[in-house]
matplotlib code that plots the C-alpha trace (Angstrom):
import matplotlib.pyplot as plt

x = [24.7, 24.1, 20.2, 17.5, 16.1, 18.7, 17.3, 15.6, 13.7, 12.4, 11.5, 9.5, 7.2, 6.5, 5.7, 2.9, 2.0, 0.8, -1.3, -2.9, -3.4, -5.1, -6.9, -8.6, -9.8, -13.0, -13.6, -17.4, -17.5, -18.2, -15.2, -12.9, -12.4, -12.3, -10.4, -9.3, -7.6, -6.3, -4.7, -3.4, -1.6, 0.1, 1.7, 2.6, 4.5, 6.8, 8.7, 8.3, 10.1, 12.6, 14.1, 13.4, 15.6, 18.0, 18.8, 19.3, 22.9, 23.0, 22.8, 20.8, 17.9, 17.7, 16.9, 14.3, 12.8, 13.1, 11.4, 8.6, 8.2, 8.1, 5.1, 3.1, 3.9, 2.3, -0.6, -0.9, -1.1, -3.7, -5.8, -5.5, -6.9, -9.9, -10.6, -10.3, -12.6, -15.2, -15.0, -13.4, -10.1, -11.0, -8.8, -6.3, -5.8, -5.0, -2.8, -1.0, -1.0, 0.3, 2.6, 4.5, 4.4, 5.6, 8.6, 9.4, 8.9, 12.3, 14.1, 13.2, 14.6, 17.6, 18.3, 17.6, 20.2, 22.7, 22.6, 22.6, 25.6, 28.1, 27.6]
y = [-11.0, -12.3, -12.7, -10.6, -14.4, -14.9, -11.7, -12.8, -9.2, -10.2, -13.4, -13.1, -10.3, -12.8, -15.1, -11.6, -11.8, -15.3, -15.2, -11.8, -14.0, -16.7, -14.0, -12.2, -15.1, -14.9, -11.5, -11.0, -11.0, -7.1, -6.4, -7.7, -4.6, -2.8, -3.6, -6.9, -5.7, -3.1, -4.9, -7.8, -4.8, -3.4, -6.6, -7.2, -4.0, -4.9, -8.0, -7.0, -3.4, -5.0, -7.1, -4.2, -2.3, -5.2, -4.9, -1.3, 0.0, 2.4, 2.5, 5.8, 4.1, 0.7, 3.4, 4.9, 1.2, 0.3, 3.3, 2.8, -0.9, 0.7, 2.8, 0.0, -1.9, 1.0, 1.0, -2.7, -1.8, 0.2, -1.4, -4.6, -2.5, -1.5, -5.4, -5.7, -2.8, -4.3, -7.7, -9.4, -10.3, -11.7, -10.6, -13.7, -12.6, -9.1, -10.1, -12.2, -10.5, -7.1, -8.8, -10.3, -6.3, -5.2, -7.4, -6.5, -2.9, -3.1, -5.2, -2.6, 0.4, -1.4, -2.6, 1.7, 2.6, 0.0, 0.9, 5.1, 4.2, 2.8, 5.5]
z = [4.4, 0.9, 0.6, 2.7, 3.2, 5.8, 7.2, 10.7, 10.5, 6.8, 7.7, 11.2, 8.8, 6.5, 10.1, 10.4, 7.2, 7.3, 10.3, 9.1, 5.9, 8.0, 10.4, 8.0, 6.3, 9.0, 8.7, 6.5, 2.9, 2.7, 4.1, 1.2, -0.5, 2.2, 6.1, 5.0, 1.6, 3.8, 6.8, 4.0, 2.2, 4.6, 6.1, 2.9, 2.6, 5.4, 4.1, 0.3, 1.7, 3.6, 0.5, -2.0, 0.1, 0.7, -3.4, -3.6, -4.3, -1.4, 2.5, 2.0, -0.3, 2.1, 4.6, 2.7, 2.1, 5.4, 6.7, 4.5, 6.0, 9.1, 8.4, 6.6, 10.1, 11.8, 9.1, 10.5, 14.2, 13.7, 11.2, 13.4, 16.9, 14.6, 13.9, 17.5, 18.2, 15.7, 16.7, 13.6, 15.9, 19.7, 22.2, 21.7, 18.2, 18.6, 21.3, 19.3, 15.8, 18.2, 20.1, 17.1, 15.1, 18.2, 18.0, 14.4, 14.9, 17.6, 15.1, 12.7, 14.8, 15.6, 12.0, 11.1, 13.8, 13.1, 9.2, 10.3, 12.6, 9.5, 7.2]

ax = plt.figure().add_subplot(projection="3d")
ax.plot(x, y, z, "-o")
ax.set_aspect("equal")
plt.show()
């Protein structure tokens, strides 16, 4: 693979990314230094960790990005179930938002295990 765009993993967290993007943009005012700067940062992290790692000159150091993209998705999951709990996402929205991180999180295992298996 020549470019992490062709990367199906990179590109359905920047598919997440987006619709936190759009999500968030409901949640109150006073909240934009605080949960929404949080839940926009760590979707962020995923793709942004997924191509940092793609560049790196060693299977050992894309682990280590991809690990930390991994944890920012986790970040998400949680940060997202709080908006939920508070009433800033309806049901339909977490559902969604989950649902799609969930899907990424498996991609992101396998990638890990496929990548630990060649080395």
């Amino acid at each position: 693979m020549s470019n992490f765009r062709n990367l199906l993993i990179w590109q359905k967290s920047m598919s997440l990314t987006t619709k936190i993007y759009n999500s968030t943009k409901k949640f109150p005012k006073e909240e934009i230094f605080a949960l929404t700067s949080q839940i926009r940062r760590s979707s962020v992290s995923i793709p942004s960790n997924i191509a940092e790692g793609f560049g790196r000159d060693s299977s050992k150091e894309y682990l280590r990005f991809l690990n930390i993209a991994i944890g920012s998705l986790f970040e998400l999951q949680t940060q997202i179930e709080i908006a939920k709990n508070i009433d800033y996402l309806n049901e339909d929205e977490f559902t969604t938002l989950y649902e799609d991180s969930r899907e990424i999180e498996r991609m992101l295992v396998s990638f890990i295990n496929k990548i630990k298996e060649r080395d």
